[in-house]
C-alpha positions as CSV (number, residue, x, y, z in Angstrom):
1,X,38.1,51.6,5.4
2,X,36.2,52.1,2.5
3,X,32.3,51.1,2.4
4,X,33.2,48.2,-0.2
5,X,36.0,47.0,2.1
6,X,33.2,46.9,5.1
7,X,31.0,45.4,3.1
8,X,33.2,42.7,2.3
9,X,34.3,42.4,5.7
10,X,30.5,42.1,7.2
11,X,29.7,39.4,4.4
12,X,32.7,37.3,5.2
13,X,32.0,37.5,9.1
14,X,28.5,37.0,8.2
15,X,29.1,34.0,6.9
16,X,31.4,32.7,9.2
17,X,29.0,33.3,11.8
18,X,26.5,31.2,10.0
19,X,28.8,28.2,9.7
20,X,29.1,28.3,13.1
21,X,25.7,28.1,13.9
22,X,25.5,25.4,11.4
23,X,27.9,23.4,12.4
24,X,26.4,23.9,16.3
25,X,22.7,22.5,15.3
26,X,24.5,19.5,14.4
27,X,26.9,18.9,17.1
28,X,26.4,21.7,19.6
29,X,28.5,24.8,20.0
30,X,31.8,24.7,21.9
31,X,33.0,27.4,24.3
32,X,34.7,28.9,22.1
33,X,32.5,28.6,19.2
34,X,30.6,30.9,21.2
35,X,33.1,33.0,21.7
36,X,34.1,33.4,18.4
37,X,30.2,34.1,18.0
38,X,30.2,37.2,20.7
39,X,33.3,38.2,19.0
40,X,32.0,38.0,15.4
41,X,28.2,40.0,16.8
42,X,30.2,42.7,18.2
43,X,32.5,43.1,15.6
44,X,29.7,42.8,13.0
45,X,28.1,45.7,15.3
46,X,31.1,48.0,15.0
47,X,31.4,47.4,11.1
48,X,27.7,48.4,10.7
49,X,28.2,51.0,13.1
50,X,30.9,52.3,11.1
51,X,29.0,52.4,7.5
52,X,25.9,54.2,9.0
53,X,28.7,57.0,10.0
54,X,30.0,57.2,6.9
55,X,26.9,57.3,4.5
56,X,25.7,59.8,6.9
57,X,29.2,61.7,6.5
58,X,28.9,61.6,2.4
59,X,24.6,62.4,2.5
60,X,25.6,65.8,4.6
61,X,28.6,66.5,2.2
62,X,31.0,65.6,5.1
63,X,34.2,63.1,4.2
64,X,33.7,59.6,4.8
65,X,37.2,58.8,5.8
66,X,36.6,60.8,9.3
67,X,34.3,58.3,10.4
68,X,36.1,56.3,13.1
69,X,35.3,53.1,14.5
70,X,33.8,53.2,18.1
71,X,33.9,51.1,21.0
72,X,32.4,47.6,21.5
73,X,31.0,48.9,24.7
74,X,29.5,51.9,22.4
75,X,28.0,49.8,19.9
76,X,26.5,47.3,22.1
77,X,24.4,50.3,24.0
78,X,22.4,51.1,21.4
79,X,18.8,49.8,20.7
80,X,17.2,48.3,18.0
């Protein structure tokens, strides 16, 4: 995927994510509003995940297009 592709895909989950939380400080968050929430943070974690890889890829003269997505469970180990 290229970088503009995950760009657009992190802004459009972005967004949906804050409609969600909109929409929940007005009449509370359903179960699967926040499950659609967990799934929308982890994906959003993987897309990030997934750019970092491949600017680092281009910036050490690698190609971008071997980057590869990784694992929820990845993504969600690391630290801030």
């Amino acid at each position: 995927m290229a970088d503009e592709n995950l760009l657009q895909r992190i802004n459009a989950l972005s967004n949906e994510e804050h409609a969600l939380y909109e929409r929940g400080s007005h009449t509370g968050l359903t179960d699967e509003d926040r499950a659609r929430l967990r799934e929308i943070e982890l994906t959003l974690d993987q897309c990030w995940d997934l750019l970092r890889q491949r600017r680092a890829k281009r910036e050490f003269g690698q190609n971008p297009d071997d980057a590869e997505p990784r694992s929820s469970s990845t993504v969600e180990r690391y630290q801030g």
